[in-house]
N, C-alpha and C positions, 0 to 999 in steps of 0.2 A: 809673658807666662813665667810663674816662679818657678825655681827648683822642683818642689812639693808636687806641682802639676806635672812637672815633668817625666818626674820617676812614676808617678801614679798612671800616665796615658803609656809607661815602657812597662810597668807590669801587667794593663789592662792587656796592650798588644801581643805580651810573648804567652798569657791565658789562652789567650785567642786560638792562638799560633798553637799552645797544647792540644788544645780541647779539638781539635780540627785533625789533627794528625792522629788523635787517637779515636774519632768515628770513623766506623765503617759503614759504606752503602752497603744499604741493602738491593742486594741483586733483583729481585721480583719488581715491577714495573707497578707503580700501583693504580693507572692507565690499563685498563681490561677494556677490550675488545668485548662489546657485548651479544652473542648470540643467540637474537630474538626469536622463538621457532616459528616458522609462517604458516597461519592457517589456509584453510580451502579458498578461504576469499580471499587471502593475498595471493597465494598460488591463481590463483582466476582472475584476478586484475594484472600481475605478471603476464599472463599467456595473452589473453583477451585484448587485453588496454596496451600494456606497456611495450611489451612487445613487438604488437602487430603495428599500433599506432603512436608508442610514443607518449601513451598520457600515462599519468601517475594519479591515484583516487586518495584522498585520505577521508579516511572515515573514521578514524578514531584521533577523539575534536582534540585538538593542537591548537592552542591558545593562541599563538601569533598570528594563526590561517583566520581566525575568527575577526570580527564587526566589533570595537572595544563599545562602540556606543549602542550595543544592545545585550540585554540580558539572557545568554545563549545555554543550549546545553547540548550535551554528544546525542548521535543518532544512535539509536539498539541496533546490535546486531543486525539482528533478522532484515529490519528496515532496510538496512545497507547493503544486505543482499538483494533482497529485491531490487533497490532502483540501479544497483548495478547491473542486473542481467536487463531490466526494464529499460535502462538504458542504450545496451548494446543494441537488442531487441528490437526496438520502437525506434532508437534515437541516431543511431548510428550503421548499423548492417543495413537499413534503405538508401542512403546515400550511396553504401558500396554498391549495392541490388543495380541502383539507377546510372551511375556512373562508369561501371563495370570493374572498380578496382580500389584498393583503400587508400591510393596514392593522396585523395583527396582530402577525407579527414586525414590523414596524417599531415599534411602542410598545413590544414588550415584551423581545425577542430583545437582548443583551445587544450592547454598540455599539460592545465592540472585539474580536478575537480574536484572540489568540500563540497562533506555532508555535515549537516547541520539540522539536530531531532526538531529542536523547539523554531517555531515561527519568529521572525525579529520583526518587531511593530515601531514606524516612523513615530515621531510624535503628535503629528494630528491624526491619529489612527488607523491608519494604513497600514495593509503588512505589505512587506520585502518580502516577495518569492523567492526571488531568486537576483545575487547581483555576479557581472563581470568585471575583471580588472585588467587594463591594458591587454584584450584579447587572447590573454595564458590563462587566466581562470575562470571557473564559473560556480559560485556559490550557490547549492540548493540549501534550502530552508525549510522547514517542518517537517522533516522525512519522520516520525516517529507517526505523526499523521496517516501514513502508509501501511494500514492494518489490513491482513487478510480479508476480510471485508470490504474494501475498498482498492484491493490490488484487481482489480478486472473492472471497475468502473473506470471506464475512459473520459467521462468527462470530468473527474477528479483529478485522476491523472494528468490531463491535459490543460487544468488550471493551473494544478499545484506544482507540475514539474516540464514536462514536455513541451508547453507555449514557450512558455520561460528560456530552456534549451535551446529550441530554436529561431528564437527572438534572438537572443544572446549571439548563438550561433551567425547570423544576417550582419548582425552588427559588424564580425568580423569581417565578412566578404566584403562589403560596403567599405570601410573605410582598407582593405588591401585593393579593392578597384570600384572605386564611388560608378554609384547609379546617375540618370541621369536629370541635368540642372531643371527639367520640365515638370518634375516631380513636384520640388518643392513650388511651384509655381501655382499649382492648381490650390492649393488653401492659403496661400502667402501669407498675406495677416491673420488668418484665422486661426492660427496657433498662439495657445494664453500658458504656455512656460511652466510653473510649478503649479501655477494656481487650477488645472487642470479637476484636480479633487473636488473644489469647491464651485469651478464650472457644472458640473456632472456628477452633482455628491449622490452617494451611495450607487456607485456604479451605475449611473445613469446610459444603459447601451441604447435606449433610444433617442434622448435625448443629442449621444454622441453619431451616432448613424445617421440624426437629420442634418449634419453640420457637415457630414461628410467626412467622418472617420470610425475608423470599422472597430473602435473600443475607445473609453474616456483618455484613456492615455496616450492614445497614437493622435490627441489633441494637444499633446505637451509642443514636437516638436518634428522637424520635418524627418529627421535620424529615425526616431520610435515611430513616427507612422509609417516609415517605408516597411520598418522588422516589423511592426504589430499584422500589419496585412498580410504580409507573407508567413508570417508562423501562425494566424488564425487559418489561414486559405489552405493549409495544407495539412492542418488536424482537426478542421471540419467537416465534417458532409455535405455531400452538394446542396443537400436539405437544408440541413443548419447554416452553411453560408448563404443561403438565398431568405432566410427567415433573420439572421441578424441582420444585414445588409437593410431588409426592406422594411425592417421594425419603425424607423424615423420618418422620412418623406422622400419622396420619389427623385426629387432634388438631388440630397443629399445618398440616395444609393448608387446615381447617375457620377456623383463624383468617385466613391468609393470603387466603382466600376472600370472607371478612368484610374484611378491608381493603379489597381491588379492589375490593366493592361502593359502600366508600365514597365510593373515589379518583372509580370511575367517574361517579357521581353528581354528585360534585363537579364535574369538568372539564364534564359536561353542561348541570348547571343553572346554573355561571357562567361558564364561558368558549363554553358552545353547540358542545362537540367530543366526538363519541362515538369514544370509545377505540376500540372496536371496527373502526371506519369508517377512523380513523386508520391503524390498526395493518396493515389491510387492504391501506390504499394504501403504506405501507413496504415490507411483503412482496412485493408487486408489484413493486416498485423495487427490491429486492433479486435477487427473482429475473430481472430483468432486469440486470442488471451485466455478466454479459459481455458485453452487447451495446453495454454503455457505453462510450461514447470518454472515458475521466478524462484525456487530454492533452490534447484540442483545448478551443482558447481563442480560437475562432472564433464 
């Protein structure tokens, strides 16, 4: 390094050294603390969810919370409300009702849940109701779908959101204490994996009911037909389960038969819930809906 360079790096440094000694901080943090005001629905997922049980709802759509490989959009308000109370209502205070305490969804009941307005459709055209991730979350899908016109059909409800739920829901209990290995036994090879769709295309329920499973998709795998039977058995009516079941051939309802006795068993002698008791107190609450206020968040 020459001279020239020398003096030049000792003037650039004692600059430095000035120009540094004569700024002042500024005092004020430019780091603000932001204070979001919480509406009625936060205040009611607070008291209701978070509190009681520990879950946190977002419903106001959070780009990370979402599916990058679908083309998604936020749920409306109103929507939000409803399948929040819809939720409680239908989805959660029977389990307390039956078990006698909220000990239960709180350990087990999954600790976040997204809403999500628009439907996410697979690439061979299928839509995604609903998905869960590692037993914490459960994504509903199409809630904007959820118009006062169709808040008291139940069997909307119970396609678009509630099977879904407690599908989802099964999923966890099952893998925190698997059911048992006789299960999978009774369809053994007869489960065909992804290709389920194009087994039973356009929701072929009869078709699936003569094979011996109580919807196309609980043909995927031995996991989904253990949940599908149990979240169909227990937001159906004895009617409607006796009329899906019997739809295919007598065979295949003799299997589907033999599953329930398993499920039921199971949910009995380890989690101490009888499907039937369950399913009883659903119906109830269903048939009460139009008397339900799904707005107030009082």
């Amino acid at each position: 390094m020459n001279f020239f360079n020398k003096i030049s790096i000792l003037f650039l440094a004692v600059g430095m050294a000035c120009s540094c000694s004569e700024d002042k901080l500024d005092p004020e943090s430019i780091l603000v603390d932001l204070d979001i005001e919480q509406n009625e629905l936060d205040n009611y997922i607070q008291n209701q969810f978070t509190d009681d049980y520990n879950i946190s709802i977002v419903y106001k759509f959070v780009e990370p919370e979402s599916d990058y490989d679908y083309n998604l959009s936020p749920a409306n308000y109103e929507s939000a409300v409803r399948i929040t109370r819809l939720l409680h209502y239908l989805g959660i205070e029977p389990y307390d009702r039956i078990v006698g305490n909220k000990d239960f969804i709180r350990a087990y009941f999954p600790k976040l849940l997204n809403y999500i307005g628009s439907p996410a459709y697979r690439n061979n055209g299928t839509m995604v109701l609903g998905t869960a991730e590692g037993g914490v979350k459960i994504t509903l899908y199409a809630l904007n779908q959820l118009t006062e016109e169709r808040s008291t059909n139940v069997a909307f409800l119970n396609r678009y959101y509630f099977h879904t739920m407690h599908h989802e829901f099964a999923h966890i209990l099952h893998q925190n204490k698997d059911y048992p290995a006789s299960f999978r036994e009774i369809s053994g090879s007869g489960y065909v994996g992804d290709a389920w769709n194009d087994v039973y295309e356009g929701d072929d329920v009869a078709g699936a009911a003569a094979d011996g499973f109580i919807s196309p998709y609980a043909s995927k795998e031995a996991n989904e037909d253990f949940v599908e039977t149990y979240s169909y058995y227990i937001t159906l009516t004895p009617e409607q389960w006796e009329v899906r079941i019997s739809s295919g051939s007598e065979e295949g309802m003799e299997i589907i038969e033999e599953k329930l006795d398993i499920v039921r068993t199971y949910f009995e002698t380890v989690w101490n819930i009888d499907l039937d008791v369950l399913r009883d107190e659903i119906l109830r609450r269903q048939e009460a809906l139009p008397e339900f206020d799904q707005l107030s968040l009082n």
